[in-house]
C-alpha positions in Angstrom: 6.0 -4.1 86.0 7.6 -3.3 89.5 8.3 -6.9 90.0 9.3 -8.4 85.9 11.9 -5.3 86.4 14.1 -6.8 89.2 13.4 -10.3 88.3 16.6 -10.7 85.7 18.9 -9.4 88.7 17.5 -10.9 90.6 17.9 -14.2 89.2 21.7 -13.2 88.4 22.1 -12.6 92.2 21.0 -16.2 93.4 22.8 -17.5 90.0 25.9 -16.1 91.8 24.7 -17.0 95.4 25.2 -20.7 94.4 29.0 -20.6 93.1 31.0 -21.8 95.4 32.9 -18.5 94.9 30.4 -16.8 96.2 31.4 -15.6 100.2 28.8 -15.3 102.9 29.8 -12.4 103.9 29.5 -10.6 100.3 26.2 -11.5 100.0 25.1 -10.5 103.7 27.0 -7.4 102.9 24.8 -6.8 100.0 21.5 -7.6 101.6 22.6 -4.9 104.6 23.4 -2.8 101.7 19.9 -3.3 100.3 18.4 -2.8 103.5 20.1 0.4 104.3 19.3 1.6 100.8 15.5 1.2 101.0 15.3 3.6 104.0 17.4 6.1 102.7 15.2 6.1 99.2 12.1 6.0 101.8 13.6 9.2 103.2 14.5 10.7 99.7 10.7 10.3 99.1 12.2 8.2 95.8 9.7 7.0 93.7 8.6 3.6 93.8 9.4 2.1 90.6 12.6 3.2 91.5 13.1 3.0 95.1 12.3 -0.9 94.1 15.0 -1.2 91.4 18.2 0.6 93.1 17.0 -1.8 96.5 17.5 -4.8 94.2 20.6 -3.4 92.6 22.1 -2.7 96.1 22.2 -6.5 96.6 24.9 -6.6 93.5 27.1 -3.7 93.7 29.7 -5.9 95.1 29.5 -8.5 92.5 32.4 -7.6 90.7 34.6 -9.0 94.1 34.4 -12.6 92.5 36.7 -11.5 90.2 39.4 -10.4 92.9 41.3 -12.8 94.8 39.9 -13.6 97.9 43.6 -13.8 99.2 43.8 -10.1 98.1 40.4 -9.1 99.8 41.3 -10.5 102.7 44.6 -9.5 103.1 45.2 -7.4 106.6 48.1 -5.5 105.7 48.8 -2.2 103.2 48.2 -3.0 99.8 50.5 -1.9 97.5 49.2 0.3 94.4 49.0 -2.4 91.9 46.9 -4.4 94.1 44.8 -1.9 94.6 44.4 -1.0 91.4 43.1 -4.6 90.6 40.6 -4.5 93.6 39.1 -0.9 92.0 38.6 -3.0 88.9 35.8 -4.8 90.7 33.9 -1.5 89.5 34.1 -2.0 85.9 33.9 -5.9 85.7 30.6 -6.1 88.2 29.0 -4.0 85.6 30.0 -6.2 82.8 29.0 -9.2 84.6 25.7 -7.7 84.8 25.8 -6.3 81.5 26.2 -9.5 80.6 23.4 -11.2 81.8 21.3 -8.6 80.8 18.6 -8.6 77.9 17.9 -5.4 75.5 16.8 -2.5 77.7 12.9 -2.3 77.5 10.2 -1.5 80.5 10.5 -4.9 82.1 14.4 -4.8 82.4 16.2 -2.7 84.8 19.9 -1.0 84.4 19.8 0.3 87.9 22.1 -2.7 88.6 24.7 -2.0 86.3 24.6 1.6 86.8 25.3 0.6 91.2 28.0 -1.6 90.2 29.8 0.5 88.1 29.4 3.6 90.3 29.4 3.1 93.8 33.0 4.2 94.2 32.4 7.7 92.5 33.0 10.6 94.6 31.0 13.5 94.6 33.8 16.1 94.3 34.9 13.8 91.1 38.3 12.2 92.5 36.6 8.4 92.5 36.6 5.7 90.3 36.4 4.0 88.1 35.7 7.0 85.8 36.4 10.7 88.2 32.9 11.5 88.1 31.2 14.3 90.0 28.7 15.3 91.6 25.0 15.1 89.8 26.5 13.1 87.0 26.8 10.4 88.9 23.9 8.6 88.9 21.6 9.2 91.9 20.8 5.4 92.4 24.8 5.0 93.0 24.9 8.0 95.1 22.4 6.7 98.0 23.9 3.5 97.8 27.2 4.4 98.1 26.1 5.6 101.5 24.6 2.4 102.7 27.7 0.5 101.3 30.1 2.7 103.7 27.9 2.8 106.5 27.7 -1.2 106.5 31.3 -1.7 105.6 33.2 0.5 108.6 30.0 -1.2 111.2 31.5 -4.5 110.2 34.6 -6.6 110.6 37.7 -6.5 107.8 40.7 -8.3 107.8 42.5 -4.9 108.1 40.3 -3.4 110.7 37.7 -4.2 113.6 34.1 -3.1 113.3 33.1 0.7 113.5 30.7 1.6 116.2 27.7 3.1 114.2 28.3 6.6 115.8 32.0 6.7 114.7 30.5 6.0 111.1 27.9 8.2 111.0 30.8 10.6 112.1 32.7 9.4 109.2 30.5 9.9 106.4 29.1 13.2 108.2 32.6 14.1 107.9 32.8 13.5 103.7 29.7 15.4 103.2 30.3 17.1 100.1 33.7 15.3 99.4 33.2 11.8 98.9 29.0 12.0 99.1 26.3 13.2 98.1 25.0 16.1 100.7 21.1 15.3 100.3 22.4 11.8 101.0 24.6 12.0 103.8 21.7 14.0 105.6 19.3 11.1 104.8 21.7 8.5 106.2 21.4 11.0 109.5 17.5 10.6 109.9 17.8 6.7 108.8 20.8 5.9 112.0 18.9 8.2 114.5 16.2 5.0 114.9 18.4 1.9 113.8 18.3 -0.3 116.9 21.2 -2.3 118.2 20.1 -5.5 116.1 19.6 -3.7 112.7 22.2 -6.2 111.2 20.7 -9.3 111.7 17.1 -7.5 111.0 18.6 -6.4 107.5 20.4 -9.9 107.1 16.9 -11.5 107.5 15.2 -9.3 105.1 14.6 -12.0 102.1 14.5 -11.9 97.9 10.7 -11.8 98.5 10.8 -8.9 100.6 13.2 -7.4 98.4 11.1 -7.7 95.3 8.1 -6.3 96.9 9.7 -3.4 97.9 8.8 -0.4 95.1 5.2 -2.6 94.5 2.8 0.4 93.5 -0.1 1.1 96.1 -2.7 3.4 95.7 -2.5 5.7 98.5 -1.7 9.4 98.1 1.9 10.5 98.4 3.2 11.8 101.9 5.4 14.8 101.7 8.6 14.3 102.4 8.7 16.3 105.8 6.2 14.0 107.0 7.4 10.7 105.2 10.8 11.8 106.5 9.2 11.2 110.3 7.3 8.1 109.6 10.6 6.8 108.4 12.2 7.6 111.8 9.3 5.6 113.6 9.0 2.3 111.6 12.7 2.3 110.9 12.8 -1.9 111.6 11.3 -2.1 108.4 11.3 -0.3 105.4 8.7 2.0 105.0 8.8 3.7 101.5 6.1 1.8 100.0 6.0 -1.9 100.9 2.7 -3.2 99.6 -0.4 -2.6 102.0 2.1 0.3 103.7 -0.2 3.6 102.5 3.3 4.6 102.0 4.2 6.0 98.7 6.9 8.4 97.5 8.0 10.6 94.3 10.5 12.7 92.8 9.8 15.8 90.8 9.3 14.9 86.9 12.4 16.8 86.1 14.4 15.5 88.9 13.4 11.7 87.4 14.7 13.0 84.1 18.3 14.3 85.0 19.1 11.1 87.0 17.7 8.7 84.6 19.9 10.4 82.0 22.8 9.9 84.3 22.1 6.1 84.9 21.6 5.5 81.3 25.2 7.1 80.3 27.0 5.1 83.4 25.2 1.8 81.9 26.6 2.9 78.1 30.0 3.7 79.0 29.9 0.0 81.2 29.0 -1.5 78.1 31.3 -0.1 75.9 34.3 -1.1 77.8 
């Protein structure tokens, strides 16, 4: 079921991948993304069903970007508020690209994507967009990958700045711990950096659709706790380690904890739709 639920993503993603609007960089910025995003829910001791689904939807949360000028994207000077305005739109018209493409939600569809897309740019003290939501409402799959996305984004190169050393980002999002992220997610980002080696780019840039599928497969192996897990992680950081098939790795959240952020996915996908 793992794999059927990130197959129509999936197959959006590589839909898009062909277009010729489709920039290299925004889809290597999405597969670092994805990368980044399946250590930090190793770390989170996410469950694997999920951990699986919010990987996949990590590829797309940029998706809406085809609908900004590139001209505008790249430009390397201020923006004025108007054009900025349209680039924050990206939010709401990634989602409804997805949305789009989407079937009737049932057990072998996912809304993790849609839920990424539309609310990667929340802020944990609620002054984001596209909606001002805050903490715990937004939905936890958004929150970790909001993480990856800024970590990858100030480590690379932009037409209005040069690329972050990873120390100076780390510093960065340490910095809006409890303003713009999650806590819980900023301190998982910590343990992930600690052991990234000098090439984790191009490791994450080589880490395919397959690999990316079978991340979340179930295996039968007892759960770690997280302490432990949390270690592990830190040791087999080139690759990620929350429960690749064949790994003995295998995570969970509490049932309750499952409940409240599923709820919060499910009302970020509605509202998406209903725009």
């Amino acid at each position: 079921m793992c794999r059927r639920a990130n197959l129509p993503t999936l197959k959006f993603w590589r839909v898009c991948r062909g277009t010729i609007r489709m920039r290299l960089e925004l889809q290597l910025h999405g597969r670092r993304t994805a990368w980044l995003t399946a250590h930090l829910c190793a770390v989170l001791d996410v469950a694997c069903h999920e951990a699986g689904d919010w990987t996949v939807a990590a590829l797309t949360h940029d998706i809406g970007k085809l609908d900004v000028p590139p001209e505008l994207l790249a430009r390397p000077g201020a923006l004025t508020g108007d054009e900025r305005r349209r680039i924050e739109l990206h939010c709401l018209a990634g989602a409804k690209r997805l949305a789009g493409s989407a079937g009737p939600d049932t057990g072998h569809t996912t809304t993790a994507a849609i839920a990424v897309a539309l609310s990667h740019h929340e802020w944990w003290n609620g002054t984001g967009y596209p909606f001002g939501l805050a903490g715990a409402a937004i939905p936890l799959c958004a929150r970790i990958v909001a993480v990856a996305d800024v970590v990858d984004a100030l480590t690379s190169v932009r037409s209005y700045k040069p690329a972050w050393s990873l120390a100076a980002a780390l510093e960065e999002i340490t910095a809006l711990r409890g303003v713009q992220f999650d806590p819980d997610c900023v301190d998982a980002m910590q343990a992930v950096t600690r052991a990234l080696t000098q090439d984790w780019r191009t490791v994450a840039e080589a880490w395919d659709f397959k690999s990316t599928v079978q991340f979340g497969a179930p295996d039968a192996q007892p759960r770690r706790n997280g302490g432990a897990h949390r270690r592990e992680v830190e040791r087999t950081v080139d690759a990620p380690a929350c429960v690749l098939p064949g790994s003995g790795r295998a995570t969970g959240r509490a049932p309750e904890k499952q409940r409240a952020d599923s709820a919060a996915q499910a009302a970020s996908v509605k509202t998406a739709r209903a725009q």
